[in-house]
C-alpha positions in Angstrom: 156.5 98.5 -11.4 157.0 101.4 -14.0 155.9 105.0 -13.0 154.0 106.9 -15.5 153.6 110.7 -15.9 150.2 110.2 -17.5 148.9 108.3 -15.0 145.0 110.2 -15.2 145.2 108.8 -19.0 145.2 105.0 -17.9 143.8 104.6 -14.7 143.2 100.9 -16.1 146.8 100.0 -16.3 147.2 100.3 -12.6 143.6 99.5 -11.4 141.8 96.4 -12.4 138.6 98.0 -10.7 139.1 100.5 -13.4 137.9 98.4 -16.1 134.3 99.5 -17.3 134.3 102.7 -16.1 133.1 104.1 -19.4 130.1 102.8 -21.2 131.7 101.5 -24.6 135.2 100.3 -25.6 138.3 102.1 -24.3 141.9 101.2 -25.9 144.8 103.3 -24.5 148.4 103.0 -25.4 152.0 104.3 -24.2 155.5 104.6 -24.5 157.7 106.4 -22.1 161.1 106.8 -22.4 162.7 107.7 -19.1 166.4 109.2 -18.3 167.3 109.6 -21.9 170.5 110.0 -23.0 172.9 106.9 -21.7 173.1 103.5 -22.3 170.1 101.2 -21.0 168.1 103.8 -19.9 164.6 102.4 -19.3 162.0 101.9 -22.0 158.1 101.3 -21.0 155.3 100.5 -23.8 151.6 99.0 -22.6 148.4 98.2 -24.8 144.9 97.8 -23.0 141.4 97.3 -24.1 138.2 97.7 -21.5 134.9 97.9 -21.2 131.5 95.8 -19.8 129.8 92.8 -20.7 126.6 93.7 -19.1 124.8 96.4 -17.0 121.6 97.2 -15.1 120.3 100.2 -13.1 122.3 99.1 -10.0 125.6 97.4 -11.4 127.8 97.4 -14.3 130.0 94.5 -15.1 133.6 95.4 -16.4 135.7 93.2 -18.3 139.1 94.1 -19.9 142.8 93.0 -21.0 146.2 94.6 -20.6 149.7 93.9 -21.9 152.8 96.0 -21.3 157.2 95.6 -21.4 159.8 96.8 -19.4 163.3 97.3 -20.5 166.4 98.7 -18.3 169.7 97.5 -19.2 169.8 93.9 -19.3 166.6 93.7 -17.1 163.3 93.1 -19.2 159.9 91.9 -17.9 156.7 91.4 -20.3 153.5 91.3 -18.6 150.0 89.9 -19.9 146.6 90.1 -17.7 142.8 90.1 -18.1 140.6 92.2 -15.2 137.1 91.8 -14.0 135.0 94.5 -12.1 131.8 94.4 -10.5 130.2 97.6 -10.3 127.7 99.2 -7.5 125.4 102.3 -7.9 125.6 103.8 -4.6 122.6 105.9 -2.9 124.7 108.7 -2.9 125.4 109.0 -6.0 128.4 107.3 -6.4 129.7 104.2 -7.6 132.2 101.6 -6.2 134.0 98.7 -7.7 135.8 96.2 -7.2 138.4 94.3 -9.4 140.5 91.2 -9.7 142.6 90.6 -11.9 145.1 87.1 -13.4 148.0 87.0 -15.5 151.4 86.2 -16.3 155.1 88.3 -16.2 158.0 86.9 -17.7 161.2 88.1 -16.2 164.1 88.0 -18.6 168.4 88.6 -18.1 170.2 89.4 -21.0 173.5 87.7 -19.5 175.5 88.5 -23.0 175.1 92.5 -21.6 176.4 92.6 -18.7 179.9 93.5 -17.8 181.8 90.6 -16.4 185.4 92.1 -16.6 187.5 89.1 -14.3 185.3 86.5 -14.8 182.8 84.4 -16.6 179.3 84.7 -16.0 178.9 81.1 -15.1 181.4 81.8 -12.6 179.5 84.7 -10.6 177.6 83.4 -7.9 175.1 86.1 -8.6 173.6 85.5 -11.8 172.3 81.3 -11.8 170.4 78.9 -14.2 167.5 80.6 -16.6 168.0 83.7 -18.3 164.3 83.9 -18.4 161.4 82.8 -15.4 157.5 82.9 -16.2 155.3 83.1 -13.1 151.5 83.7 -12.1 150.5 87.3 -11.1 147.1 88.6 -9.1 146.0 92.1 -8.7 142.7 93.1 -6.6 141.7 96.3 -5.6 138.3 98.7 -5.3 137.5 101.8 -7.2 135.4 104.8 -6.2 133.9 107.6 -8.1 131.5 110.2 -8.5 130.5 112.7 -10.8 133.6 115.0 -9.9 136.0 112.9 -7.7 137.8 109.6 -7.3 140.0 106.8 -5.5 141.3 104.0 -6.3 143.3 101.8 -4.0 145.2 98.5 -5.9 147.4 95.9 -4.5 149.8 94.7 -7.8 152.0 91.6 -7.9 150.5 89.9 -4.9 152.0 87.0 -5.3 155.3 88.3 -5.2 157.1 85.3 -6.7 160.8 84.6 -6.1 163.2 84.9 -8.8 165.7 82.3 -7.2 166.2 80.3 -10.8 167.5 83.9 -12.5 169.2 85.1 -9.8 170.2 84.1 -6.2 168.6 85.5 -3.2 166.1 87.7 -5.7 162.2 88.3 -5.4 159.8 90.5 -6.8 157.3 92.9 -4.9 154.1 93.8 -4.0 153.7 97.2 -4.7 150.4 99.0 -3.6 149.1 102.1 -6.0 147.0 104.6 -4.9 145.5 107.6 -6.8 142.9 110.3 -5.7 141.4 113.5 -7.6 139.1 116.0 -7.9 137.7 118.2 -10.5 136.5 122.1 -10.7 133.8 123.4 -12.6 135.0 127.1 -13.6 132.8 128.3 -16.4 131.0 125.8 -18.0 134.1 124.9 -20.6 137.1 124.9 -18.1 137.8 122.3 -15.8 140.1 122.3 -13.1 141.9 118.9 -12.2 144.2 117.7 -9.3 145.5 114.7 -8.4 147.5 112.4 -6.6 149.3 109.2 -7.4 151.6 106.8 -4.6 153.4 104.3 -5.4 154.5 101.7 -2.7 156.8 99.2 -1.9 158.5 97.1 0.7 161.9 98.8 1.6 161.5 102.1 -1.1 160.5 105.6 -0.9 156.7 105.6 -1.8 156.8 107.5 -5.4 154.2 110.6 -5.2 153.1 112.4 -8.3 151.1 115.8 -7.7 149.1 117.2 -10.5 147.4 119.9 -11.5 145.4 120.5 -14.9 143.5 122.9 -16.9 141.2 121.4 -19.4 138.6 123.7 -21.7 135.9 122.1 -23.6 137.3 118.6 -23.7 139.5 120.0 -26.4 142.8 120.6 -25.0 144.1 120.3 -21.3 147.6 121.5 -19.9 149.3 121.0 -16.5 151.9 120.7 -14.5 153.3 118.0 -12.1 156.0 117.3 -9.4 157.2 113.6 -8.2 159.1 113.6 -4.7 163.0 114.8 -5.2 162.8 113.2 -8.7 161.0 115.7 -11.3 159.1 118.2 -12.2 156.5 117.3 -15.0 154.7 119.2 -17.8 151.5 117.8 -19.3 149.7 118.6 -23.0 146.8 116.9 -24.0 144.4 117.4 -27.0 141.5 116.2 -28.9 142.1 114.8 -32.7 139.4 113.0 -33.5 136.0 112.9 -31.8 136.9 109.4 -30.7 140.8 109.9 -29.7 142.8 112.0 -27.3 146.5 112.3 -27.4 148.9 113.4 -24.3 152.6 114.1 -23.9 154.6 114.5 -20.8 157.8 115.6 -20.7 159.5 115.1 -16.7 162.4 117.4 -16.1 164.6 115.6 -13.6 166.0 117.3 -10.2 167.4 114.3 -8.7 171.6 113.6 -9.4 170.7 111.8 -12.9 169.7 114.6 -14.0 173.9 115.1 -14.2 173.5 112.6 -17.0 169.9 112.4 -18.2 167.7 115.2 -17.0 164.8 113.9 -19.9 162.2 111.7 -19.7 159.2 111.7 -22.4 156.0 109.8 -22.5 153.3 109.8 -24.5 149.6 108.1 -24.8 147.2 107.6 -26.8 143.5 106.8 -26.4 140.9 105.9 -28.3 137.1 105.7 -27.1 134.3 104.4 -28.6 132.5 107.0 -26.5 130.9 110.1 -27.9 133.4 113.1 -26.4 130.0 115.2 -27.4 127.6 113.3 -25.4 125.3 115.2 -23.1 125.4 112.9 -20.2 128.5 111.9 -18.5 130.3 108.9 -19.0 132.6 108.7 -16.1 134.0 110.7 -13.5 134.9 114.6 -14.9 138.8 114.5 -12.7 140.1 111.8 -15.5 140.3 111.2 -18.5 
């Protein structure tokens, strides 16, 4: 699945149990562009829309719809998935959820881009039948939060469907995401963030992104980021409207691609139907 810097902008996109954790309608969107500068470089976009149906004193029911695409080369997936959560007021305080969410991915080869320099591509034993293969998808996972920290733990793709009419021998994966944070209050308009976000799958090197973030008044927030022996990250994010909040990574890579393409940008909008100038809080104060 893609990595993305912004992560604390969209905890949604990787967490059904996500959906509803503010009290109105919540549309984020994103593009990142990762290892610029050569040929096929991946390209990531994603659209989602959240929020709840219904609530009481003692549970909130979240309902909510994401789409996103993944280019790299001749690779190229499109997914589409809608996410239910069920919401608990706990005694202490807290609240935990739980999500499931269905949908579809459509896997896609463009055959005409790759390089076949001896032979034809109906030839290779590698590449067989359909350039393209549409299959079911289910994600589940719970959600915690409180007024200054979270967790969320997601299982993603579990149905991990083979790919054996694109290309022999192929299947996709399960991956598990996990993110945790916390938030400081230091004066009563600064807020100190930091966070952690693991991605996991069978036979890879988990993917850990650290963070750490200034934010004053609601207004602006910077920070800075590290993801294991690939990049060191730089975060800006800022207010525009009193319904809308804009961030921009920029990931500076240390791994041998950097020889290459040492850039990778992404950015994210969102857009909230919440008042930012509300008095009580509307969700948890370590995310956005």
């Amino acid at each position: 699945v893609p990595i993305r810097s912004n992560y604390l902008m969209a905890p949604f996109q990787d967490h059904v149990a996500a959906a509803g954790n503010k009290p109105c309608l919540d549309m984020r969107m994103g593009f990142r562009s990762q290892w610029t500068g050569f040929e096929g470089a991946p390209t990531y976009s994603f659209a989602s829309l959240s929020g709840r149906i219904s609530e009481s004193e003692r549970s909130i029911h979240g309902l909510g719809g994401r789409i996103e695409t993944d280019e790299a080369g001749p690779w190229g997936t499109t997914a589409l998935s809608l996410g239910y959560a069920y919401k608990t007021q706990l005694t202490s305080g807290g609240r935990l959820s739980a999500g499931l969410s269905l949908g579809v991915i459509q896997h896609r080869l463009s055959t005409g881009r790759l390089d076949f320099p001896d032979i034809e591509v109906a030839n290779d034993p590698a590449v067989s039948g359909s350039n393209q293969f549409l299959f079911p998808t289910i994600d589940a996972g719970v959600w915690y939060e409180d007024k200054r920290s979270y967790l969320g733990l997601t299982m993603i793709n579990a149905t991990a469907a083979e790919l054996s009419d694109m290309t022999l021998m192929t299947k996709t994966s399960r991956h598990i995401a996990a993110t945790a944070g916390t938030s400081i209050e230091l004066d009563g308009r600064f807020i100190f963030r930091t966070s952690t976000n693991v991605l996991m799958a069978s036979g890879l090197t988990p993917s850990v992104d650290i963070t750490c973030s200034v934010a004053y008044n609601n207004l602006i927030s910077l920070g800075i980021g590290y993801r294991n022996q690939t990049a060191l990250i730089s975060h800006l994010q800022f207010a525009i409207l009193d319904y809308a909040k804009v961030s921009y990574s920029y990931d500076f890579g240390i791994s041998d691609i950097r020889i290459i393409a040492a850039s990778s940008h992404e950015i994210t909008l969102a857009i909230s139907a919440c008042d930012r100038g509300a008095k009580r809080p509307t969700h948890c104060a370590a995310y956005d």
